[in-house]
N, C-alpha and C positions, 0 to 999 in steps of 0.2 A: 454402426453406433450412432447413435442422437444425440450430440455435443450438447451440451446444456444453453448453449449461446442460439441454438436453433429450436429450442422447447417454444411452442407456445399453446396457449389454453386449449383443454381437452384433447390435446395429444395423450397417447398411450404410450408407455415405455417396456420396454423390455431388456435392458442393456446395465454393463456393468458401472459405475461409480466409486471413487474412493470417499469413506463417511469423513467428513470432517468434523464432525460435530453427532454429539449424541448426548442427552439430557431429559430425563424420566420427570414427568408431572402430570398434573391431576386438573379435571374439568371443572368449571364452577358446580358441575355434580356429581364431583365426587370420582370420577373414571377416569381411571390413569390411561395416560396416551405417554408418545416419544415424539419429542425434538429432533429431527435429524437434521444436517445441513450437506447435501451430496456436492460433490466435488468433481469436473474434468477441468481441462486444461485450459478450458473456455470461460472457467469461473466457478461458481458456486449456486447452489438454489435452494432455500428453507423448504422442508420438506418434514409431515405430520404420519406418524403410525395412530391412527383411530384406534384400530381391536387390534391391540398388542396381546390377545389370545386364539388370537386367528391360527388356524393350523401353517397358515403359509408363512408365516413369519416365526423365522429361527433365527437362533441366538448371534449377534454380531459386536463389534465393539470398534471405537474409534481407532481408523487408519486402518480397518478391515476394506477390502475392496470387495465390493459386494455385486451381487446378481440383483439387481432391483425392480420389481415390476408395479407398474400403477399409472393412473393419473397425472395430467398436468393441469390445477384449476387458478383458480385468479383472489387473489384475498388483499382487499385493500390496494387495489392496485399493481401489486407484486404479484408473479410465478410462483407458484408452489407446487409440490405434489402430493401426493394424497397416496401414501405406499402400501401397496396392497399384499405384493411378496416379498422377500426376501432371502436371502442366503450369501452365506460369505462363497468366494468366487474362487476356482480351485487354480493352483500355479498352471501358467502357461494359456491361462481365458481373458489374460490381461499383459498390456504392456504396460508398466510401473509411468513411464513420458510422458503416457496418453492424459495422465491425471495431475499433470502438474500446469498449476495456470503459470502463463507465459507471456512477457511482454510480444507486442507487435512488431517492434521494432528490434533491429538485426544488432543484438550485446555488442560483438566486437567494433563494428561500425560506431555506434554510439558512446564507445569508451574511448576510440582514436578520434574522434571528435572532441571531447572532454580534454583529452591528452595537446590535443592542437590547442584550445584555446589555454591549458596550462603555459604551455610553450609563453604563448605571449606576454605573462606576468612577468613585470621589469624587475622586481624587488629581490635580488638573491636570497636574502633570506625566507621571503614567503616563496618561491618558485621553488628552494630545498625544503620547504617544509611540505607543498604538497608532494613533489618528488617522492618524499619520503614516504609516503601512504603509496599513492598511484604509480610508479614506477619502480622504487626498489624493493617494498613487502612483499612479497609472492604470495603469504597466505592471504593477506589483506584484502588483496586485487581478488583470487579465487572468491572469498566470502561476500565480498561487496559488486560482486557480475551477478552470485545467484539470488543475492538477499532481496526480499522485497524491500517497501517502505513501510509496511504498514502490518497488523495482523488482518486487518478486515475494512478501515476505511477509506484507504485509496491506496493505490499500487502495488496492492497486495496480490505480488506473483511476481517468480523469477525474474532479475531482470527489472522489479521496481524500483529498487533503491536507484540503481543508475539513472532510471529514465527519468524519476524525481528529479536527483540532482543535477541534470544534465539540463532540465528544463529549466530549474532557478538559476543556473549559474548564467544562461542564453537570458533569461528576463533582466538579470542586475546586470548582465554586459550592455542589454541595451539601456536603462535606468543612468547607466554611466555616460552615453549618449547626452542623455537629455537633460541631466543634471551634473556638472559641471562638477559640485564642490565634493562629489560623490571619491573618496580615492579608492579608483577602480583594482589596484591590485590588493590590498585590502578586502574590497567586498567579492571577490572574486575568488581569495582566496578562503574566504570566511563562506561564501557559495558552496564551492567543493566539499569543506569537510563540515560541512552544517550537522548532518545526519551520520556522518561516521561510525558513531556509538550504536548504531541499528544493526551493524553485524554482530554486536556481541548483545542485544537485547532481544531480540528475535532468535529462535532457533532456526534450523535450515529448514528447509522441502523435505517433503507432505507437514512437516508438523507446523512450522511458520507462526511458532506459539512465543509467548513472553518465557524467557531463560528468569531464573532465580535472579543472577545479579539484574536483569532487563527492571523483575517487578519489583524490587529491592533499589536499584540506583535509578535504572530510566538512561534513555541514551542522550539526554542532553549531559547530562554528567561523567557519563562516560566516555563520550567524544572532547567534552573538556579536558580528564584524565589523559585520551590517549595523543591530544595535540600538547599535554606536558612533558609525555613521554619522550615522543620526537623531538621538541625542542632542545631536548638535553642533550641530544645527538648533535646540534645544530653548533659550531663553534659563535660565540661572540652573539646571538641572537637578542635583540635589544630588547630589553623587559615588557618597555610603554607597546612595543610592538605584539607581544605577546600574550600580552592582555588584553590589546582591541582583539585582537582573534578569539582569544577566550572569549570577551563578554557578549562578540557577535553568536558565539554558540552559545553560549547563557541565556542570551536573550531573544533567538530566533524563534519563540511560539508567542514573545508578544506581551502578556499578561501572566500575572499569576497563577490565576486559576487555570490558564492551559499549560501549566507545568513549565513555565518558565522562572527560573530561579534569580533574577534581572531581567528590570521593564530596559527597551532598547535607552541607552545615552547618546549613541554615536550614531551620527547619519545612516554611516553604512549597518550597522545592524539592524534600524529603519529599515531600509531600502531590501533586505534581507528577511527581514519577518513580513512584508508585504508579497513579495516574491513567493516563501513559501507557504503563507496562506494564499494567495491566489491560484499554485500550481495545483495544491493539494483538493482545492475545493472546484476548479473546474473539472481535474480527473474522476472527484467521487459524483458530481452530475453525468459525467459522459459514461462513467460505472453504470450509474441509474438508469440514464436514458434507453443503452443499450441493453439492458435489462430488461424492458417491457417494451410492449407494441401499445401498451395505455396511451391516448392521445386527451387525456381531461387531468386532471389535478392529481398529483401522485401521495401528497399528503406532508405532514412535516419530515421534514427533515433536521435532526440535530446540529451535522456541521454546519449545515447552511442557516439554520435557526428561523427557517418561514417553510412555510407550505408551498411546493416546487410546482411547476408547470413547463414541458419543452415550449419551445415557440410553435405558432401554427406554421403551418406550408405555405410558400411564399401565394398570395391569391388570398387564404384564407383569413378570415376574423375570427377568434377566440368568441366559444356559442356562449351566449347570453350578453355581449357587448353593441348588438347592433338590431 
């Protein structure tokens, strides 16, 4: 099989794929074509049916794993394919695994790491309130190993949520380093359950779609909700405490317009919305990078909100600067 992470232009395919994506539209003349978006474990790739009356191409629909045969051409910079055949894929020409993207890094290893630096949070009350999520929920812990972070723009595959959160709670542990007035158990614990509300806004693997309550509340609000929850379990938990956590989750995207319901007040919420935009925007470049063997300008990009470019090799000048 040809993992989609080893595709590159004018490769020939012939191997199976789960669809992740399917969406019927029309040319500027007039000829309808399909959206596909094929799916391994490796990742994802946009992917075009031209003559959707082509004999080769039978009837399929999203979360079918399919026989897919075609092309791999370059549009804009990006991989695509250019699908020529099709068919859905009969039980047992497929392991279900094979098609689930997957962090790199080893879950368990990276949750007893999470668990250690838990450990060290001095505050009883913030150390039982993560407790509370990460070591006594059972369901919680189960949803929050497979959940991604994302539907689609960074760490979107098993195994994402953690490796997110694991990376902002490592960047504000060092921030505490370096700035003093920062109260480290506080941002540490406003770290951990930043994203929380992702397992119940995301639905699980292959589908990794927005749930009702997700497009309806959003997991900033939800994670709000369920660090209420907890606290009422919590004997004697001090109110003013329980509102910097709140509003550090309130406010961890920043701005309004990014869906934050509260701009940061308090350092640590600062130190926490920088954290998770810097985790979240270097993951969806090294998404991209590893995504194409393109070495010139890959075009705009929305998160990052400028037209991207990797660095050249060490030796080389960027053509046209010298």
């Amino acid at each position: 099989m040809k993992y989609i992470e080893t595709l590159r232009e004018s490769d020939n395919i012939m191997d199976i794929y789960l669809i992740k994506h399917k969406q019927s539209a029309v040319t500027k003349n007039g000829k309808p074509y399909e959206n596909v978006i094929l799916q391994d474990k490796t990742g994802t790739i946009d992917s075009k049916i031209w003559d959707v009356s082509s004999a080769g191409i039978e009837d399929f629909d999203v979360l079918d794993y399919c026989m897919v045969g075609g092309q791999v051409t370059s549009f804009n910079g990006q991989l695509q394919v250019n699908i020529k055949r099709i068919r859905k894929a009969k039980e047992g020409e497929y392991i279900p695994g094979d098609y689930l993207p997957m962090t790199t890094g080893n879950i368990d290893e990276m949750y007893s790491e999470l668990l250690k630096i838990m450990s060290g949070i001095n505050s009883p009350y913030l150390k039982k309130l993560c407790e509370a999520f990460f070591k006594d929920d059972n369901d919680f812990i189960t949803a929050f190993k497979k959940s991604s972070a994302a539907k689609s723009v960074h760490h979107g595959f098993v195994g994402g949520l953690l490796e997110h959160t694991l990376s902002v709670v490592k960047l504000c542990d060092f921030y505490c380093t370096r700035y003093r007035m920062l109260n480290r158990d506080l941002l540490l614990t406003a770290a951990m359950l930043h994203d929380i509300g992702k397992v119940k806004e995301l639905s699980a693997f292959p589908q990794n779609d927005y749930t009702d309550d997700g497009q309806l509340l959003g997991h900033i609000v939800m994670g709000y909700e369920m660090v209420g929850e907890k606290v009422k379990n919590i004997d004697g938990f001090p109110h003013q405490l329980e509102a910097e956590v709140k509003h550090c989750i309130l406010a961890h995207h920043g701005e309004y317009e990014f869906g934050s319901p509260k701009k940061p007040a308090l350092m640590e919420a600062l130190a926490l919305n920088m954290a998770d935009n810097l985790d979240a925007k270097m993951e969806t470049l090294t998404e991209l990078f590893n995504s194409t063997t393109d070495k010139g300008w890959l075009g705009f990009n929305r998160l990052i909100d400028s037209n991207i470019r990797k660095t050249g090799e060490s030796g080389d000048a960027p053509a046209g600067l010298f």
